[in-house]
N, C-alpha and C positions, 0 to 999 in steps of 0.2 A: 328439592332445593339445589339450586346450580353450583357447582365447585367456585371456590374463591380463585381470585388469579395464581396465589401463591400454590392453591393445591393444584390447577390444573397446571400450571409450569411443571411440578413435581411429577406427575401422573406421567405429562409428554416426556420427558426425562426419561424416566424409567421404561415405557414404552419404549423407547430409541436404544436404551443401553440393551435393552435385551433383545433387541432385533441383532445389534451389532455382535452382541453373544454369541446366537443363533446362526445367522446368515455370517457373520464374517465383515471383514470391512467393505463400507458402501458410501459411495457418493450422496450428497443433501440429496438430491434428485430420487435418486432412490430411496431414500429415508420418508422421502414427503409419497411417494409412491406406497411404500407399505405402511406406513402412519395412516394415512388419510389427513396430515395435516396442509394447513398450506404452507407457501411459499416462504412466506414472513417467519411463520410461528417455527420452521423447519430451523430457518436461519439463524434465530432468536437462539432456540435449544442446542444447537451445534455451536457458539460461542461460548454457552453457557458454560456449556459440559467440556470444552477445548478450557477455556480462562480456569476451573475445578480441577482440572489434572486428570481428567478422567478420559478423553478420548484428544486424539491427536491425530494428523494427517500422514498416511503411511504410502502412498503412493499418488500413481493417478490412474483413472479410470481408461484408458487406453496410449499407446505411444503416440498415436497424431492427433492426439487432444492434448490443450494445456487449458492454464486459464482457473475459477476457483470452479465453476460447474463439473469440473475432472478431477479435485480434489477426493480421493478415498482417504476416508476418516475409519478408525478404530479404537478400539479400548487398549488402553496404555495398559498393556498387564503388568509392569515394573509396578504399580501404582500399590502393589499390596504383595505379600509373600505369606505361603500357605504350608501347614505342614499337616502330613497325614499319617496315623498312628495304630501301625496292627500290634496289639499286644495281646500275647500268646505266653501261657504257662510258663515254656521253657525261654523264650525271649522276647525281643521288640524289632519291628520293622518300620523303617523310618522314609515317608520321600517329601520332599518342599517341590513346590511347584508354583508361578507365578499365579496372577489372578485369574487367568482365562484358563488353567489347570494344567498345563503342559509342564511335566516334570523335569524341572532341573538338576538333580539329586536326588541320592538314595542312600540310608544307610542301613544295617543290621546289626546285632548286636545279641549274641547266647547269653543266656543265664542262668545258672545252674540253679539245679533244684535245692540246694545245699547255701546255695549264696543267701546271707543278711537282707535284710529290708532297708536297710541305710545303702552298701554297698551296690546292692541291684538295681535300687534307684537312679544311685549315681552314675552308675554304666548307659541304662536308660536316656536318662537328659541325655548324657554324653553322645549318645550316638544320634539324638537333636540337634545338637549342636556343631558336631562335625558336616551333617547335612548342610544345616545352616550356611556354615563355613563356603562349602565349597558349590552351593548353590547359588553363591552370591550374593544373599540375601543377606540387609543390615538390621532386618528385624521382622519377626514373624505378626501379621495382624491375628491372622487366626490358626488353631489346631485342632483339629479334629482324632477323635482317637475314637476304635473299636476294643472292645476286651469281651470276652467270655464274663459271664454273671446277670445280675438282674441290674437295672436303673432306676434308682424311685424316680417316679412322676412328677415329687411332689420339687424334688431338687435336683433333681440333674446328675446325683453321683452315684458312685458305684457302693452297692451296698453289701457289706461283709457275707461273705460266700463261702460256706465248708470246701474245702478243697481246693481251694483259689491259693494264689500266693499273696503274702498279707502286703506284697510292694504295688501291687496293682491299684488299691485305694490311695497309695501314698503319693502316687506317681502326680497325682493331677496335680495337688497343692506344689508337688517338688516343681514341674513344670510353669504355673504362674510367677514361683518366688525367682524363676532360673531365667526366664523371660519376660518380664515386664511390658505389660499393654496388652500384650495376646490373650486374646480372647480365647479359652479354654473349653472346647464339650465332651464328653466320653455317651458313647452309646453302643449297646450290645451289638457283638460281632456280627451276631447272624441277621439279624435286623439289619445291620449296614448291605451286607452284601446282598439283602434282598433289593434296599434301593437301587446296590448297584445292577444287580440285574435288571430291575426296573428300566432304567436307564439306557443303560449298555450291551445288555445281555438277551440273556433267553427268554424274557418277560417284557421287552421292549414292546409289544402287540398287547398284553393284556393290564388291563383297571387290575383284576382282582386277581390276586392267586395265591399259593404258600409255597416259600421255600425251606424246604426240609433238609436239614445241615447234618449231616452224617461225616464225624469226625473223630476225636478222641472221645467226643462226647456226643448226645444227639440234640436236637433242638428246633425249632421252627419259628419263622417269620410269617404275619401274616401280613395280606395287601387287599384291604378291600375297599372299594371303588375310588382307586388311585390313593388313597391314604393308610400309613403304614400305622397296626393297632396294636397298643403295648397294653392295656387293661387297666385296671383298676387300682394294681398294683406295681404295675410293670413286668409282671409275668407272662403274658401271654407268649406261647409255643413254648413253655417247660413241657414238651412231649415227653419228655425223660421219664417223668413220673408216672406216666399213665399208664394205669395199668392194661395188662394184655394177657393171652391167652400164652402158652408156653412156658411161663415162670414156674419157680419155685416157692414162690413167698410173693408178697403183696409192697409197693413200695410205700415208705413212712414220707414224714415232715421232712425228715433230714437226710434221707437218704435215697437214691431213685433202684437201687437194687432192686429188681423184681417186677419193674417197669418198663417200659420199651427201651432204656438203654442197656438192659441186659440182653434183648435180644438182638438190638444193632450197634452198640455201643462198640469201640475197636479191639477189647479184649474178646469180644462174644463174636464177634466175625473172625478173627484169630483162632480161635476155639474152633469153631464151624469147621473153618479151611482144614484146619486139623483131623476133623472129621471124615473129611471128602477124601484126606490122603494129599492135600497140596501140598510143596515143598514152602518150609519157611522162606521168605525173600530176605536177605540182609543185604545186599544193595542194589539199586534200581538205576537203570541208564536209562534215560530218556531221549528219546530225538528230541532236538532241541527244537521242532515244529509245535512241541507243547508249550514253550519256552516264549512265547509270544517275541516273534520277530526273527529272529536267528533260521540260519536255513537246515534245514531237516537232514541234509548230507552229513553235518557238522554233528559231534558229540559233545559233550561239556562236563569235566570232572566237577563233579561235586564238593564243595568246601562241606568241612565238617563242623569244624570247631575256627574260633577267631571271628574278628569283627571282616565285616564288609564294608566297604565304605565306595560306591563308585558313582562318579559327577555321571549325568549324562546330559547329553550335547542336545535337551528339547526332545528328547525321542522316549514320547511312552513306549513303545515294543521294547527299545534296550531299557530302561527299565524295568517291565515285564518279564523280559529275560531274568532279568537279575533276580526277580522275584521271586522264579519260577526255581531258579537253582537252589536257592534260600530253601523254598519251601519244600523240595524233593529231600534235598537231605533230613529235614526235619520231621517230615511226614509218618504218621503211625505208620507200623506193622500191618494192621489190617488194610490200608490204601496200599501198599507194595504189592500186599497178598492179594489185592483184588486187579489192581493193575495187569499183574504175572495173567492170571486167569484167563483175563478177558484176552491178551495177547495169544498167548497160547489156543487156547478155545479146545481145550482134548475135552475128551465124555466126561473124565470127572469135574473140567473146569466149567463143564456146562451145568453139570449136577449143582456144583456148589454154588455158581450164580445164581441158578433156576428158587435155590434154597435160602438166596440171600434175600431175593426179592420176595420172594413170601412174606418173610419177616417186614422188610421194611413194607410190604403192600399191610398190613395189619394196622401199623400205625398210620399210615398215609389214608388208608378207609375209614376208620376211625373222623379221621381231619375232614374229610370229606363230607360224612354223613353231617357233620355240624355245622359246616361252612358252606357247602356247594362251591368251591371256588373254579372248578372248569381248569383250573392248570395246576400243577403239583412239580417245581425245579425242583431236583436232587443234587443239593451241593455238601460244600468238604471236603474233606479230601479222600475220603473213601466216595463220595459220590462225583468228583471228579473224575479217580481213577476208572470207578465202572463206565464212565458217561454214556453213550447213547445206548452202548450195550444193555448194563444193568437197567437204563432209565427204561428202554423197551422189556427189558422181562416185569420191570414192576408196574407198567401201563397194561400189560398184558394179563397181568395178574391179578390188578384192583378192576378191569373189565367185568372180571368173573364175581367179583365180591361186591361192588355197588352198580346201585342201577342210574349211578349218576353221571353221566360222560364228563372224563377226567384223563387231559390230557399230560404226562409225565416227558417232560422233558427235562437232558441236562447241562449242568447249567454252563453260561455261554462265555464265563469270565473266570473257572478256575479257583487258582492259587490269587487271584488276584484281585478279588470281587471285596473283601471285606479293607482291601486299599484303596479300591475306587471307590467304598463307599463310602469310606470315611472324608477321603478328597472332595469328592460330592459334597458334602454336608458342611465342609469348611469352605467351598467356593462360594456356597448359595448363602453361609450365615456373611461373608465380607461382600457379598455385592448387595445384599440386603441392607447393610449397613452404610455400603459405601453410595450404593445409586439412589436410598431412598432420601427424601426430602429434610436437609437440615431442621435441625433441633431449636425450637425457640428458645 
């Protein structure tokens, strides 16, 4: 049965806006060239979508061209404002970015272990809201948030978590009644920054893979044939629980002690290091080469405590930056300790990687045997610190232990994968809403 005029107007619409996404701004001429539409129907949809607020003329297609054939048309990214939400234990990390994702703002914001669920909350918004501020945004369409825990399925929220802080459920509701109209989702961290990698990262090349998050906590995201799989329950990759060889005890319902985050968990790599004879790390300098954007000559004191709040000028890297300092300070013990190691590289720091990867190739073969996914990211912030080093001893290692070619790479976006993923997720829910075909 043939589309109606109304659907196909909608369909070439959406077609176009996502080319414009895509490729950047382009002349009708070239819209009718990668559409396959014609001339007319080209014309038609570029008034449409210009009269809608949706795409506008930003230039011209060369300097000795004029005339409307040299018109370059693009997406009006004023046309919506986005905000993206890492929320983490000890605080919240805050960036708005226009529609087309390029961030104009950033904020941070600690929170103490010790801090109220009314108070933490409100700190929370607050550092929304100063984003907001100085983003220059008069109002947020959508937000996107990551947090550690599980997401029922069935509703989209965060569902009460032993060990969680009780303000992470609260935050959502705080943020709808604080913002009005914005369209609110939360979904688990490591899940995000699988997309992001999907997207951006280390897994740009692969449909299928898992990334295995190695942080305070452990965890895994799976991706098979390009769709990301939460389960039945919204469990899927609580590797934490599984049990493994090396424990002491068996992990329960409620607790993963004695499961694979005991043996990669950041107290249990702490432990290790200890073992090998590493020196405790209590603070870490980074080139700022890690720092996405800043040049590696340069150093960067670490803030410790207090808010962040810094605009930036369109520039994801200075953002990045910013992310990256946020996140070193904040960073387990065990990410410092594995960091040190891999820098150094003496016999014992080789011992003690060699002995890291064991562990984590256990549960990584594990994921394998039941997935076959062909690629395995190491993300986190212990699986940051180690990155190609540790990613190669535990490729090295699951070799020996499956017979399934499984390639271990790490990951390619950092500190900063579970904020692109979350941006991701709030760009694709406002253009869905905004490019698809009005509402009867």
């Amino acid at each position: 049965m043939p589309a109606s005029p109304s659907t196909a107007r909608a369909l070439n619409d959406r077609l176009a806006l996502r080319l414009l996404q895509q490729e950047g701004p382009l002349t009708a001429g070239q819209l009718k060239q990668l559409t396959g539409l014609s001339r007319p129907t080209v014309a038609d949809l570029v008034d449409r979508l210009t009269a809608a607020g949706l795409i506008t003329v930003v230039g011209e297609s060369g300097e000795q061209r004029r005339g409307p054939n040299a018109r370059l048309y693009g997406i009006v990214a004023g046309r919506a404002h986005l905000a993206a939400l890492d929320v983490r234990t000890e605080g919240v990390l805050v960036l708005v970015s226009d529609l087309l994702g390029r961030v104009l703002a950033e904020a941070s914001a600690p929170i103490g272990g010790d801090t109220g669920t009314g108070p933490a909350v409100e700190q929370a918004v607050a550092a929304v809201e100063r984003a907001v501020k100085e983003g220059g945004a008069d109002r947020l369409h959508t937000v996107g948030i990551g947090a550690p825990g599980l997401i029922d399925p069935a509703t989209g929220d965060l569902r009460d978590s032993a060990g969680l802080p009780a303000w992470h459920r609260s935050l959502v509701a705080a943020l709808q009644d604080r913002l009005p109209g914005a369209r609110v989702t939360v979904e688990n961290e490591t899940n995000l920054a699988a997309l992001a990698e999907q997207r951006e990262g280390a897994a740009r090349d692969r449909d299928t893979f898992v990334l295995l998050w190695l942080g305070h906590g452990v965890g895994a995201a799976v991706v098979l044939d390009g769709s990301l799989r939460r389960g039945a329950s919204g469990g899927t990759g609580e590797i934490g629980f599984l049990p493994v060889p090396g424990t002491s005890t068996l992990p329960s319902a409620t607790d993963c002690g004695g499961g694979f985050h005991s043996l990669t968990g950041a107290a249990a790599v702490v432990s290790l290091a200890a073992e090998y004879g590493l020196p405790a790390s209590e603070t870490v300098d980074l080139p700022t080469s890690e720092m996405g954007g800043l040049p590696a000559s340069e150093t960067v004191d670490l803030p410790v405590d207090g808010p962040v709040n810094v605009p930036v000028d369109g520039s994801a890297d200075a953002a990045g930056a910013v992310r990256a300092v946020r996140g070193a300070a904040d960073e387990p013990e065990a990410a410092r300790v594995v960091r040190g190691a891999v820098a150094r590289a003496s016999a014992a720091d080789e011992r003690f990687l060699r002995a890291l990867a064991d562990r984590i190739a256990v549960g990584a073969a594990s994921v394998v045997a039941v997935l076959d996914p062909g690629c395995v990211v190491l993300g986190g912030e212990v699986g940051r610190a180690g990155g190609a080093v540790l990613a190669g001893l535990v490729g090295e290692r699951l070799r020996r232990m499956s017979p399934l070619p499984t390639e271990v790479r790490a990951s390619g976006l950092g500190g900063t994968a579970v904020l692109r993923g979350a941006l991701l997720t709030a760009r694709e829910r406002a253009q869905d809403e905004l490019f698809g075909p009005p509402e009867r």
